[in-house]
C-alpha positions as CSV (number, residue, x, y, z in Angstrom):
1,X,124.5,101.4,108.9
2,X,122.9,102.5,105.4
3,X,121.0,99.3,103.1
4,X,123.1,98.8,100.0
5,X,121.1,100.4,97.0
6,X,121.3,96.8,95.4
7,X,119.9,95.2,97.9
8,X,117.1,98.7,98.3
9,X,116.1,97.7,94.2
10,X,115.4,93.9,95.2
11,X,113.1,94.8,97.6
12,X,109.2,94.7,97.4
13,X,106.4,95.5,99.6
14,X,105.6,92.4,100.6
15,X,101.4,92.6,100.0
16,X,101.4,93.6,96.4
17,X,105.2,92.8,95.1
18,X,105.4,96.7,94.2
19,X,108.1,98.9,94.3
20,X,109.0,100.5,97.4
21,X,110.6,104.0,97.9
22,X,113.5,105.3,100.6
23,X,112.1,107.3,102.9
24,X,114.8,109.5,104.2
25,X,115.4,111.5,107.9
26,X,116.5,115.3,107.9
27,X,119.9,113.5,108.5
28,X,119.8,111.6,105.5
29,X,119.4,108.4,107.4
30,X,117.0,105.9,105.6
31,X,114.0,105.7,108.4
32,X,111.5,103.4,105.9
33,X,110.4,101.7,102.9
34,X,107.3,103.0,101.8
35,X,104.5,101.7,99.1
36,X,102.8,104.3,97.2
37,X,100.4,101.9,96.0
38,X,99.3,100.0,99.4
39,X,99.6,103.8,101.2
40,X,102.2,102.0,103.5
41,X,105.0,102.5,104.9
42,X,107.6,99.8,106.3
43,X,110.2,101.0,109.4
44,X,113.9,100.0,109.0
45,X,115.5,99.3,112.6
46,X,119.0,99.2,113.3
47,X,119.5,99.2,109.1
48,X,117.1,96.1,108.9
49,X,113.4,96.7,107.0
50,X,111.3,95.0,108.8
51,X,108.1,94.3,106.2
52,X,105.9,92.9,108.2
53,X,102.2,94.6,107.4
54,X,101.7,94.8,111.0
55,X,104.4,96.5,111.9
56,X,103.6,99.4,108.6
57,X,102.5,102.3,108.8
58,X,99.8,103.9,107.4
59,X,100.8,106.9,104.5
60,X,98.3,109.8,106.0
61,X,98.4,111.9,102.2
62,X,98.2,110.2,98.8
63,X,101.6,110.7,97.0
64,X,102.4,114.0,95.5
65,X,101.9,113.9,91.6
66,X,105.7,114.4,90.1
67,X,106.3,117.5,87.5
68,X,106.7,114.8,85.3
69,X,103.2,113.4,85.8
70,X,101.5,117.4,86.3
71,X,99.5,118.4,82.9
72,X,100.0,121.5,81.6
């Protein structure tokens, strides 16, 4: 069971209303929702996110800076 990408775009992290981002398996399997700007990151259990803060886990590494975002 895979989350509808609509439903993945309503979604916020529920301490600081920000966007959240897929986190994907090696199987392609969505495993969590995570917040780059809380450092958190939300489990999804049986194809349900559960965002509940104390069930989040903390993002060890600050996000990698995109190509996009590198200077020259």
């Amino acid at each position: 069971m895979s989350l509808d990408h609509r439903l993945l775009s309503l979604l916020v992290c529920p301490i600081c209303k920000g966007p959240l981002q897929a986190g994907h398996g090696d199987d392609g399997r969505l495993l969590e929702l995570r917040c780059p700007a809380d450092r958190l990151a939300f489990p999804v259990r049986d194809g349900i996110p559960v965002m509940l803060e104390e069930e989040a886990r903390s993002l060890a590494e600050p996000p990698a800076a995109s190509p996009a975002e590198a200077g020259p």
